[in-house]
C-alpha positions in Angstrom: -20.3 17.5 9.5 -18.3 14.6 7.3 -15.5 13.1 9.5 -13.4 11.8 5.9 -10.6 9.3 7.4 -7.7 8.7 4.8 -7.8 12.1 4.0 -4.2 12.6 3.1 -4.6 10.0 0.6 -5.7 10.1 -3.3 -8.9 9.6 -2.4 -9.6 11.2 0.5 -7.9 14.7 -0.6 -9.9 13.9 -3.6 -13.5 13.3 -1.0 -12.5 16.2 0.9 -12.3 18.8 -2.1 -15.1 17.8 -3.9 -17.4 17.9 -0.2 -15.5 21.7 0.7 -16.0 23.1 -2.9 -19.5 23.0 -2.0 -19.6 24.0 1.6 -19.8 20.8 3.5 -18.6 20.9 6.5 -15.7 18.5 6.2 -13.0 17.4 9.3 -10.1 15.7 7.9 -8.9 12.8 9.9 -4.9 13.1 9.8 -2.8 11.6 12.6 -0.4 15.1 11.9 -3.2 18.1 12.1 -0.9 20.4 11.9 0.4 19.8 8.8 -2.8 19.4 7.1 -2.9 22.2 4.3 -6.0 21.5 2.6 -8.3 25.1 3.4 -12.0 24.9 3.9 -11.6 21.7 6.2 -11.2 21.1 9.6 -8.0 18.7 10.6 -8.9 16.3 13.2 -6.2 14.1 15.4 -6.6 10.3 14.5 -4.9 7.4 14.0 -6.3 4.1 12.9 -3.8 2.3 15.9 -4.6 4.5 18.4 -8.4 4.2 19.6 -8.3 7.0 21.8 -8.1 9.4 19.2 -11.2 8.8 17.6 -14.0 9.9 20.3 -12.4 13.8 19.5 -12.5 12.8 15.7 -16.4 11.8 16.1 -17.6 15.1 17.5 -19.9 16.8 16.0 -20.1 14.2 12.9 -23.3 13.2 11.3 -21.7 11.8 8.1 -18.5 9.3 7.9 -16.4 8.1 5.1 -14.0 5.0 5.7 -10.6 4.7 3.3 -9.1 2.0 5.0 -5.5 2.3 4.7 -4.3 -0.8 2.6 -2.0 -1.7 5.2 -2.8 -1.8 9.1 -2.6 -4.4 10.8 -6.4 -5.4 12.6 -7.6 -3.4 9.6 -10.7 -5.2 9.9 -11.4 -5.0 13.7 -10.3 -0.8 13.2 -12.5 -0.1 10.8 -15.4 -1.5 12.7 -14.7 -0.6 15.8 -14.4 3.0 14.5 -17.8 2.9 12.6 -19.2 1.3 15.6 -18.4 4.3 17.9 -19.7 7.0 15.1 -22.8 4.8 14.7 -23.4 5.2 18.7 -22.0 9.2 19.0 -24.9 9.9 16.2 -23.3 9.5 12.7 -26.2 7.9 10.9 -24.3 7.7 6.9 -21.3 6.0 6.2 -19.4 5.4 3.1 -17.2 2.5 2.8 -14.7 3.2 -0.6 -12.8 0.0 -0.6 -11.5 -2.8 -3.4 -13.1 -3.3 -6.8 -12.8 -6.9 -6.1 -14.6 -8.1 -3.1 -14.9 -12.0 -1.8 -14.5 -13.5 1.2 -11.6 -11.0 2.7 -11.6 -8.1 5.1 -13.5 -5.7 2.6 -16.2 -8.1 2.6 -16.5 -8.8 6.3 -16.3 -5.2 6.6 -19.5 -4.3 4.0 -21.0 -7.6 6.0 -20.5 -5.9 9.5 -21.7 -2.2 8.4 -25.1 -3.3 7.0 -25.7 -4.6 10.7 -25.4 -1.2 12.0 -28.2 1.2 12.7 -27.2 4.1 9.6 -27.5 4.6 6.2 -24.3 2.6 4.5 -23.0 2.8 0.7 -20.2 1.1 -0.3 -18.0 2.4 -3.3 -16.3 -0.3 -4.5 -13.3 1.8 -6.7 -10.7 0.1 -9.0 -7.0 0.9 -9.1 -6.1 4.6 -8.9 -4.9 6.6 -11.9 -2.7 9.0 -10.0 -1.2 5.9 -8.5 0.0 4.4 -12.2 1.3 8.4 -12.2 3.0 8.5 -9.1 4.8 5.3 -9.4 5.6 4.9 -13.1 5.9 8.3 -14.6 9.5 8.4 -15.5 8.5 5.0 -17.3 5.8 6.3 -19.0 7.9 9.1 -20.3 10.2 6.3 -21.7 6.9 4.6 -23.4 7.7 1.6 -20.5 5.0 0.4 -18.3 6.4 -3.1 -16.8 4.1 -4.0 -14.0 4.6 -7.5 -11.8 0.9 -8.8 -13.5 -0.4 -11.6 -15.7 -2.4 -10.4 -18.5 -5.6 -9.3 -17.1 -8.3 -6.0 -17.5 -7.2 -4.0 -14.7 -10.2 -1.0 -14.0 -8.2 2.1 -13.7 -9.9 5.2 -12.2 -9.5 8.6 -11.5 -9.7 8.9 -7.8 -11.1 12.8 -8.4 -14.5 10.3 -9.6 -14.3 8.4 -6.5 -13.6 12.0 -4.5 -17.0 13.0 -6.1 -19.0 9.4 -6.0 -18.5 9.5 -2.7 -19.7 13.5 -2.1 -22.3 12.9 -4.4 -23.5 9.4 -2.2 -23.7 11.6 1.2 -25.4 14.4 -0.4 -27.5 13.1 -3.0 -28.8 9.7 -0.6 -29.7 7.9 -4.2 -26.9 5.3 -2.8 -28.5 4.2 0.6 -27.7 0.6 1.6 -26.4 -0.5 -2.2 -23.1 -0.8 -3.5 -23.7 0.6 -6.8 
C-alpha cells in the first residue's frame, strides 16, 4: 500500500489518481478524512504538525510519497522524522517530489538525509505547476495579462498530472531507485 502525503494538493490528487486508476492500493494522507472525496483510496488522519498521527497513517504501508507542504514550519525536521518512522514500520520506497531547484536548502538536506536511510529513494525534482498559473491567474489570462512579481528568467512550467504519473510510474516501474532523474 502507498501512504501519498499532500494528497489534497495538485500533485498529490494528481499521484493518487494515476496510482488508483491502476489498482494500487493507495491511502491518502489528509488531516480532514472525512471530507476526502477522491474513490478508490483510502483517507488516512495526518497532519504534518501533529506526530501522533502518523504511526496510524504508516500501517500497512510498503510504499511512501512525500509532497512537502511549501510552508510548515520544521518542514525539514517533519519530513524526516516521518520517513524515518515508515522506514522502521517497513516502508522500503519513498519518493521525494520537491523543487526544480535544489542547493543548499531544506529540499537538499532532505534528499541528503533520505539516501541515509535503509529503502529505495527517488527524488522527483518538479518545476512550477501549470494548474497553479490556472488557479491564480485565469481571469488574467482571459484578459491576455500575465503580470507576475519575476525578473526575466525560463521558468519550467509542468503539468502536475506528469508529476501524478512520474511518481506512479517511479513506485511501480523501480527504473528510478536511488537517482533523481
Amino acid at each position: 500500500m502507498v501512504l501519498v502525503t499532500g494528497a489534497t494538493g495538485i500533485v498529490g490528487r494528481c499521484v493518487v489518481a494515476w496510482l488508483v486508476a491502476r489498482g494500487i492500493a493507495v491511502k491518502a494522507a489528509t488531516r480532514r478524512p472525512s471530507e476526502w472525496s477522491l474513490e478508490g483510496a483510502k483517507a488516512a488522519r495526518f497532519d504534518w504538525t501533529d506526530s501522533g498521527t502518523w504511526r496510524d497513517a504508516l500501517a500497512e504501508v510498503d510504499a511512501l510519497v512525500l509532497i512537502r507542504p511549501q510552508v510548515l514550519a520544521g518542514g525539514e525536521d517533519a519530513v524526516l522524522g516521518l520517513a524515518t518512522m515508515a522506514a522502521r514500520a517497513g516502508c522500503r520506497r519513498m519518493v521525494f517530489v520537491s523543487g526544480a531547484r535544489i542547493g543548499a536548502g531544506e529540499d537538499a538536506r532532505i534528499e541528503d538525509n533520505l539516501r541515509r536511510l535503509q529503502v529505495s529513494w527517488t527524488f522527483l525534482r518538479s518545476g512550477v505547476y501549470f494548474q497553479s498559473l490556472l488557479d491564480r491567474h485565469l481571469p488574467d489570462l482571459r484578459e491576455g495579462l500575465l503580470e507576475v512579481p519575476a525578473a526575466k528568467a525560463k521558468i519550467p512550467w509542468v503539468d502536475a498530472r506528469d508529476v501524478g504519473e512520474a511518481v506512479g510510474r517511479t513506485l511501480l516501474d523501480g527504473i528510478w531507485e536511488h537517482r533523481t532523474p
